[in-house]
C-alpha positions as CSV (number, residue, x, y, z in Angstrom):
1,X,80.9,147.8,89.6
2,X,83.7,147.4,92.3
3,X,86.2,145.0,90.3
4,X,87.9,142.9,93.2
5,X,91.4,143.3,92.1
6,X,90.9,147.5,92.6
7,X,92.6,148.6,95.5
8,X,90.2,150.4,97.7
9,X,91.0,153.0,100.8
10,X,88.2,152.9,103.4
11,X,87.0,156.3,104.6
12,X,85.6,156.2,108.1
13,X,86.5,159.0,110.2
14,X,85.9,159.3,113.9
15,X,84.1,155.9,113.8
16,X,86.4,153.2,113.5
17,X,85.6,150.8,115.7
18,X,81.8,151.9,116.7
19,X,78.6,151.1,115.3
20,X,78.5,153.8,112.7
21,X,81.5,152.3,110.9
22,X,79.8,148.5,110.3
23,X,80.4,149.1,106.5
24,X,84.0,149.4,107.2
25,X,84.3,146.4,109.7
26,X,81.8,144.3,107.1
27,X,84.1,145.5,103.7
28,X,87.3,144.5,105.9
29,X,85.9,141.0,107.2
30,X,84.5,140.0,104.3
31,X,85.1,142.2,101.0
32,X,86.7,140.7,98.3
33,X,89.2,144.0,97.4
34,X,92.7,144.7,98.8
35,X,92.6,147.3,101.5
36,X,95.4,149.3,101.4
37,X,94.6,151.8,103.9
38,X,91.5,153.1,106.4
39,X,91.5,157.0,106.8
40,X,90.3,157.8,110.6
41,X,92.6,160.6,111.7
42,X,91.3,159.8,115.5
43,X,92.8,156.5,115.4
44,X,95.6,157.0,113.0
45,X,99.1,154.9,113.7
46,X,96.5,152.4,115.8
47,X,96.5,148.3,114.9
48,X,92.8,148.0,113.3
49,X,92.8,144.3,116.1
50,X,92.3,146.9,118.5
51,X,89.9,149.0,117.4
52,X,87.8,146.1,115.3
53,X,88.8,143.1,116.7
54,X,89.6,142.1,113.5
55,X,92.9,140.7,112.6
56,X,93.7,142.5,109.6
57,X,97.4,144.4,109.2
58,X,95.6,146.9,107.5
59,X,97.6,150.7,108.1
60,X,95.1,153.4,109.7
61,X,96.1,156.4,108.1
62,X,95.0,160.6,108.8
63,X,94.5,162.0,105.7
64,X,93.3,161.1,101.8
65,X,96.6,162.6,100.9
66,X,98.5,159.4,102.6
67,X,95.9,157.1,100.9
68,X,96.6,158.2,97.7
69,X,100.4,157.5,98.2
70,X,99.8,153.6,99.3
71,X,98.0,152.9,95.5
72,X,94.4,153.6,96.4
73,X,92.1,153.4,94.1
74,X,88.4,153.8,95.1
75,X,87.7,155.2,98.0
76,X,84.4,153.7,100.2
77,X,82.8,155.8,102.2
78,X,82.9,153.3,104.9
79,X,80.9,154.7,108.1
80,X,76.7,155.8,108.1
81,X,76.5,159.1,109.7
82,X,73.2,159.6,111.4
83,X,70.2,159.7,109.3
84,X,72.4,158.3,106.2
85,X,73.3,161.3,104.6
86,X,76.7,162.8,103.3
87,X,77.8,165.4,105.9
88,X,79.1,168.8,104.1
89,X,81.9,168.8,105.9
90,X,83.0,165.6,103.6
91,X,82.4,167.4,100.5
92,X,86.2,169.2,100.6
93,X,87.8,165.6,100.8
94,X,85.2,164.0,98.1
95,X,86.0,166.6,95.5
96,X,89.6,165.5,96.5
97,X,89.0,162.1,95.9
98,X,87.8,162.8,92.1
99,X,90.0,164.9,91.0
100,X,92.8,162.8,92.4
101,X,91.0,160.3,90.0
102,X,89.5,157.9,92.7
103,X,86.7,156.5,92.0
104,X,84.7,156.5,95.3
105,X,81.6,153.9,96.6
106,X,78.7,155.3,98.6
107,X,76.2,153.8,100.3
108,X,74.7,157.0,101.5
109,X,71.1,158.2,100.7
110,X,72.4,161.6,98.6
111,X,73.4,160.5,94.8
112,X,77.2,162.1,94.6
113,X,76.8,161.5,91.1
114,X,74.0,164.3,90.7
115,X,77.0,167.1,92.9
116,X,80.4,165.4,90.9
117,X,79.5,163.0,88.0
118,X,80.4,166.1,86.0
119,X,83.8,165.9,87.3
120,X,84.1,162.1,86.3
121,X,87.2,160.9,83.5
122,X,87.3,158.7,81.3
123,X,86.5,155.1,83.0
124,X,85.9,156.9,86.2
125,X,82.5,156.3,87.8
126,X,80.4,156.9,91.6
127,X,78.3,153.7,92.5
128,X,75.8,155.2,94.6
129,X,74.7,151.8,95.8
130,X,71.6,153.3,97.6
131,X,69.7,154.2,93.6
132,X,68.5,150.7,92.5
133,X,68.3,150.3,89.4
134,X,64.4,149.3,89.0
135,X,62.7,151.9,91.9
136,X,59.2,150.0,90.9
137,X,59.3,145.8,91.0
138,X,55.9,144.5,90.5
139,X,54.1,144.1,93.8
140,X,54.8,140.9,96.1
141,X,51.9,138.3,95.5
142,X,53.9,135.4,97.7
143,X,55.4,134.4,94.5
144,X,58.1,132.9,96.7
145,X,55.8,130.1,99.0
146,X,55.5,128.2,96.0
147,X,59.9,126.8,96.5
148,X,60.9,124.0,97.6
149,X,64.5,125.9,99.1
150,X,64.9,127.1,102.4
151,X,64.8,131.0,102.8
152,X,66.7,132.0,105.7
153,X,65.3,135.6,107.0
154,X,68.2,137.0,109.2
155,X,65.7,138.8,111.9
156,X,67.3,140.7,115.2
157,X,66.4,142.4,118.3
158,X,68.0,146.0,116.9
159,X,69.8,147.5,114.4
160,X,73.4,146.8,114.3
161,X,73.8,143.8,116.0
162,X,75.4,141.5,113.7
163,X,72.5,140.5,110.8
164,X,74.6,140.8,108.3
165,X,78.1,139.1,109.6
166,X,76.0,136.4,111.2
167,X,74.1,135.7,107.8
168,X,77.6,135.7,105.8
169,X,79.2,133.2,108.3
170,X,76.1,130.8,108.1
171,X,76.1,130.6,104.5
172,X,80.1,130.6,104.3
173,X,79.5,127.3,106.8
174,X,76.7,125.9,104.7
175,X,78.7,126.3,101.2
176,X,81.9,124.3,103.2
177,X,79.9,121.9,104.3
178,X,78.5,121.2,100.6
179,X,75.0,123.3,100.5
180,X,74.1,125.1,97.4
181,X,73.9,128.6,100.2
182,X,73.9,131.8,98.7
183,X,73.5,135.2,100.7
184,X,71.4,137.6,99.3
185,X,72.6,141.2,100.1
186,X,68.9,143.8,100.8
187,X,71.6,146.6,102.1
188,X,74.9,148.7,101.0
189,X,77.2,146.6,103.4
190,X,76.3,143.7,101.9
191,X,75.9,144.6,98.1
192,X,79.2,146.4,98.4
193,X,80.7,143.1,99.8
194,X,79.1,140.8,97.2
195,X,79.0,142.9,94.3
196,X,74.9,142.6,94.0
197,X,71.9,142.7,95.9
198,X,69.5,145.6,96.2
199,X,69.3,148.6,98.8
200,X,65.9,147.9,100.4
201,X,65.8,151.1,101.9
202,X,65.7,153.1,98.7
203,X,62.4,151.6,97.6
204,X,59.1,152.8,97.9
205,X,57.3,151.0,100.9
206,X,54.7,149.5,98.8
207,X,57.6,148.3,96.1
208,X,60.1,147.0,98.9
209,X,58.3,143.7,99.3
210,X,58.4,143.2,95.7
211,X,62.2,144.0,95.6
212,X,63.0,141.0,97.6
213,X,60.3,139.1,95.9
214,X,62.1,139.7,92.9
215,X,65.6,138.7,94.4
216,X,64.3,135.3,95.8
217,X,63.0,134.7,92.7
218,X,65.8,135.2,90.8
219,X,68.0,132.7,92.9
220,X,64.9,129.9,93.1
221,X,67.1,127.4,91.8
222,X,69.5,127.3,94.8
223,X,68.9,125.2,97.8
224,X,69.1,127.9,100.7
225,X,69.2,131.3,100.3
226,X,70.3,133.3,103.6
227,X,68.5,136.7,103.2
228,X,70.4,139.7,104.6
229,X,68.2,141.1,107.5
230,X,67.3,144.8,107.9
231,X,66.2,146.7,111.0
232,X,63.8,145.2,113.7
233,X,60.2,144.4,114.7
234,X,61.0,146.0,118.0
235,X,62.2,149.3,116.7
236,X,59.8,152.0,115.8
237,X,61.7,153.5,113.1
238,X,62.0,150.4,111.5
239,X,59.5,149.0,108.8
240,X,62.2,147.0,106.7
241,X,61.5,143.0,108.3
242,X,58.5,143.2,107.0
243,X,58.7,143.2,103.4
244,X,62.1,141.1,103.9
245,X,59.4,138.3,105.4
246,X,57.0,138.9,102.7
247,X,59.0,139.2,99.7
248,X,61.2,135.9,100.6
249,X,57.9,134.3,102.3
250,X,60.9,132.9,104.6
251,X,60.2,129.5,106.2
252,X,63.2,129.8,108.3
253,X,64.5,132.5,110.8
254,X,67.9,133.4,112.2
255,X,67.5,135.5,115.4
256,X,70.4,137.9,116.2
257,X,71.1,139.6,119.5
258,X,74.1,141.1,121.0
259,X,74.8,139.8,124.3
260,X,73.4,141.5,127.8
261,X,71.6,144.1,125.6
262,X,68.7,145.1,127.4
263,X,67.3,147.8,125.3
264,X,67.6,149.3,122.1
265,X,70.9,151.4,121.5
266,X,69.2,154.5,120.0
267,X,66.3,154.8,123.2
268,X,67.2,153.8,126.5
269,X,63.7,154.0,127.0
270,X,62.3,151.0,124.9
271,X,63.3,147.7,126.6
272,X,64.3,144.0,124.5
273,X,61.8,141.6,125.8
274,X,62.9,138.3,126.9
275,X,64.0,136.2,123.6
276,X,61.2,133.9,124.1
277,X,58.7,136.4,123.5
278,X,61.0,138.0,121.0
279,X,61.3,134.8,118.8
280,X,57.6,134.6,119.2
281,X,56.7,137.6,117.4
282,X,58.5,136.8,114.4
283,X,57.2,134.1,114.0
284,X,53.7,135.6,114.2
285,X,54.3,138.5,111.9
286,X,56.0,136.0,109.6
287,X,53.2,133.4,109.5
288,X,50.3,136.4,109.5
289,X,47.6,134.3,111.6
290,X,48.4,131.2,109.1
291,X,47.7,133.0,106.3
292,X,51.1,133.3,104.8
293,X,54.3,130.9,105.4
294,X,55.5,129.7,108.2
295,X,58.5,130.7,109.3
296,X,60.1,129.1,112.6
297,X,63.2,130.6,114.6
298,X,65.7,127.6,114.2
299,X,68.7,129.6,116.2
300,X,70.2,132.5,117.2
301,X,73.4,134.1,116.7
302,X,74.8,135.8,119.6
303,X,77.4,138.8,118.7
304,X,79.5,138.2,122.5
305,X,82.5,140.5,121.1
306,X,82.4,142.8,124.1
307,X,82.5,140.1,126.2
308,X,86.1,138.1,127.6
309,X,86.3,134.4,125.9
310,X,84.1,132.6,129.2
311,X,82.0,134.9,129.4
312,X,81.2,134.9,126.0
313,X,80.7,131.0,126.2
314,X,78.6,131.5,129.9
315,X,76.4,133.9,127.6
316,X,75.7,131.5,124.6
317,X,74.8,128.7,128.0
318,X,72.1,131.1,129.3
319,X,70.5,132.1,126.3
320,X,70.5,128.5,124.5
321,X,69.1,127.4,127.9
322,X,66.4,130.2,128.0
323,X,65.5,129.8,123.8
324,X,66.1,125.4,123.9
325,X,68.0,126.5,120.4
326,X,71.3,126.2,118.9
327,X,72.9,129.4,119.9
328,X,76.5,130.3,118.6
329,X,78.6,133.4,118.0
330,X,79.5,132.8,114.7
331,X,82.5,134.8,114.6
332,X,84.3,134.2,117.4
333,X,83.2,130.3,117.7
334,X,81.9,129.2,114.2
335,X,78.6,129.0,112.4
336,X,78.1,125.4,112.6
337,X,75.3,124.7,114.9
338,X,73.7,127.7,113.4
339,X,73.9,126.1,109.5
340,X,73.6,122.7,110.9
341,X,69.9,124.6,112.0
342,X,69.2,125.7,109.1
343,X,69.6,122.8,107.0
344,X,67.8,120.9,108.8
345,X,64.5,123.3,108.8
346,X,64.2,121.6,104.8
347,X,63.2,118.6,106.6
């Protein structure tokens, strides 16, 4: 729905730069839309390199009002408030937004179509990205182990550290190196950035599996399909690597881990085992006790952005010593050892 010439303004207020705001940082890295603006009054008048590491001369801007005056378009809700919902306090600067005649992107859990499709002009629309538009695929039956491609599941050790970015740079590096890659977006980062996909999180638990069934499916001509990961075995609000795993019956895996993280960011009181034992979980829920596909950890992708440039590479050392796999920060350093990896896991 989000044509790539439209000129988008990025809402993502207080979070710029922090883990909330990973829509933002993904839309900017990777999106195919001119940015003209980010609204974050906290960090107005600030270059977005130092707040995102990203070197982008993109204007941070205080108010929708300024947005509006740079040739903005659609407005993305660009930052994931806890629990995923739309805060009230957004509503005043939402019903803004419409009747300034923006159309706006949300990747939210609440439908804003249901509170201001009424308000909606001519040619103006909401894509709530989080309503798929077929709640109830036909349940996975491992459809998938029957391809010959190579189905890349991007696993991790916690949310938010880098499934997404890490997948897009290893299929980016696999496409420029002459692979038929394609990633396969399973959240609103992702399907906002690619312009398809599905929202994994919106489906019933017994009809998620089948969702991504369904997407593999759909791209079984293609010789490697790098699956957007979701979540993590080692967190226990998260069930979404599962069905990811099922649906795709992955025969690869892409470990990601952000560097010197020793437990998960939302408990300080559940610890990241070591990545040996980490990488051998996966690979047991993934091959279920050989009754499913196999699916080996051929690398992982280390996110070393809070790190200085050696001890970023002293990291990568340690854990490629500790794993005996390619390890790479594909950001900072490139994706090649990682896509090198993965082709290779076709034989």
């Amino acid at each position: 729905m989000l044509e790539p010439d439209r000129r988008i303004a990025i809402y993502a207020e207080a979070t710029l730069g922090l883990i909330n705001a990973k829509m933002a940082e993904g839309i900017i890295r990777y999106g195919r839309n001119p940015v003209v603006c980010v609204i974050d009054s906290h960090a107005a008048g600030r270059p977005l390199s130092e707040l995102c590491k990203i070197d982008r001369d993109i204007p941070i801007v205080a108010t929708l009002d300024e947005a509006l005056a740079m040739g903005a378009e659609v407005l993305v809700l660009g930052t994931t408030p806890s629990g995923g919902r739309v805060p009230p306090e957004w509503m005043a600067m939402l019903e803004q937004a419409v009747g300034a005649g923006l159309c706006v992107v949300n990747g939210l859990h609440d439908r804003l179509n249901d509170v201001l499709g009424a308000r909606l002009a001519p040619g103006q629309w909401i894509w709530d990205i989080r309503t798929p538009v077929d709640a109830m695929p036909p349940i996975a039956m491992a459809r998938a182990a029957a391809l010959a491609n190579i189905r890349v599941v991007m696993v991790g050790t916690d949310m938010a550290v880098g499934k997404k970015t890490a997948g897009l740079e290893i299929c980016r590096a696999l496409v420029a190196s002459g692979r038929d890659a394609v990633f396969l977006a399973t959240g609103q980062s992702g399907i906002a950035i690619t312009g398809a996909g599905i929202p994994l999180d919106a489906f019933r638990v017994d009809h998620a599996a089948g969702a991504v069934e369904r997407l593999v499916l759909e791209h079984a001509a293609r010789e490697v399909l790098i699956i957007e990961g979701q979540g993590s075995l080692l967190h226990p609000g998260s069930t979404a690597t599962l069905p990811l795993m099922r649906g795709s019956c992955a025969n690869a895996l892409i470990l990601c881990h952000r560097a010197r993280m020793t437990r998960l960011d939302t408990s300080t009181d559940i610890r990241i085992p070591p990545l040996r034992e980490v990488i051998a979980l996966n690979e047991a829920v993934a091959v279920a006790a050989g009754a499913l596909t196999r699916a080996r950890v051929v690398g992982v992708a280390l996110n070393t952005r809070d790190l200085a440039e050696a001890e970023a590479q002293g990291e990568i050392a340690a854990v490629a010593a500790e794993t005996g796999l390619p390890v790479a920060d594909p950001v900072r350093f490139g994706a090649g050892p990682l896509a090198e990896a993965v082709a290779a896991a076709g034989g």
